[in-house]
N, C-alpha and C positions, 0 to 999 in steps of 0.2 A: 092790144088795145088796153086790156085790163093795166098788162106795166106801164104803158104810158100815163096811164092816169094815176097811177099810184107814187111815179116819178113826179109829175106834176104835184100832187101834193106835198112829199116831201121837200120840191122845191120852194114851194107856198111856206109853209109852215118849217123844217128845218127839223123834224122829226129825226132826221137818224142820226143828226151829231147828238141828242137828247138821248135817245136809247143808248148809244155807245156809252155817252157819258154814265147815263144808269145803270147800266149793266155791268160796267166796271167797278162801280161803289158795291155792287150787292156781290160780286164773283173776285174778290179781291185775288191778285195774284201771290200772294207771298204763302210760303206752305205751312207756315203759324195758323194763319186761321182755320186751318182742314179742321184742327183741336175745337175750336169753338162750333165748328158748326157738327163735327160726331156727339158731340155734348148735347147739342138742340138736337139732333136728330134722335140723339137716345132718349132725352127727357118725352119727346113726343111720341115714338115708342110705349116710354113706361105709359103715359095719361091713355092713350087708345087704348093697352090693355086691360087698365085697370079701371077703365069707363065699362069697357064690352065686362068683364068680369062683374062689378055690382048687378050687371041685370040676374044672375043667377044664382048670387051670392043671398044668402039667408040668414041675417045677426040674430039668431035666437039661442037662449041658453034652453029651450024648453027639451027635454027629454023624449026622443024618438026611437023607434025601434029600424034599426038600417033594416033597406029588403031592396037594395040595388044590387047591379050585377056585379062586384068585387065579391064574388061567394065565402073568403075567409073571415070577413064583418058580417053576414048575412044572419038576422037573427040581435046583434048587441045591441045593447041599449048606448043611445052618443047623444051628444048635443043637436040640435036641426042644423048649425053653424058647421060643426064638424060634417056631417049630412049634405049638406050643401056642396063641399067644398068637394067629397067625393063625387058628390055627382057633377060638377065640374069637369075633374078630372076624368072621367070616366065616360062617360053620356053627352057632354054639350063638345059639339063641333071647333076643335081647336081650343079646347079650351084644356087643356093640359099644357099645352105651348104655350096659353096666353099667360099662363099661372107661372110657368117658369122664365117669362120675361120677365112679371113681375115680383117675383122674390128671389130669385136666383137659382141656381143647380142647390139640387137636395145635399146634404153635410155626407151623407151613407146612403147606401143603396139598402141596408137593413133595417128594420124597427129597433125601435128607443130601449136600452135595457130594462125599461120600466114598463114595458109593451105588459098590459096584462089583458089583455083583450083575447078571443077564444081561439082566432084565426091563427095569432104568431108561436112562431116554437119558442121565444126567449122569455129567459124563467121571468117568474115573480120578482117583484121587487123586497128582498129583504125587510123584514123590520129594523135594521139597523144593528150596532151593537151592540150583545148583551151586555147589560149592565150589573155587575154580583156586588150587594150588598152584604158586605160580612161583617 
């Protein structure tokens, strides 16, 4: 009963050459556009993560003492921003994945040779080179 009446309407109104017709303008067949729509899907992608990401993100230069659980920061003094961003990574549910849609895979798996923070083994950063005035 239900299909007869739904064929009835179709035949009233002419719905499904409409749908066909729409559905082909939006699902084009040629394999060119597969490129334009992985583009929309990644830009959409990046905006969901980096929406869910400001709720937990903190733009502060103020000076905080970390005491999350990354225990080789535990104790330094950082930014809230820097602060934030560990606890991101660390603490908020998927939010290490979200962080790395949105900026990409990390450059090195090690800290910066300028790491002078208490946790890392990589030295100091030089003063630079001596200069001898003779």
């Amino acid at each position: 009963m239900i299909r007869s009446a739904i064929r009835w309407v179709d035949d009233r109104l002419g719905a499904s050459h409409f749908t066909k017709t729409a559905l082909n303008k939006i699902f084009p067949d040629h394999w060119s556009f597969m490129l334009g729509e992985v583009a929309m899907y990644s830009l959409v992608i990046l905006i969901l993560t980096g929406v869910y990401l400001t709720f937990f993100f903190v733009p502060a230069a103020k000076d905080v003492v970390y005491a999350g659980p990354y225990e080789p920061l535990q104790g330094v003094h950082m930014s809230a921003a820097y602060a934030s961003t560990l606890h991101i990574s660390f603490e908020v549910r998927a939010g290490w994945s979200c962080a790395r849609c949105t900026t990409g895979p990390p450059s090195s798996s090690s800290p910066p040779s300028s790491c002078t923070c208490a946790g890392c083994s990589s030295p100091a950063p030089s003063a630079g080179p001596a200069s001898s005035t003779g």
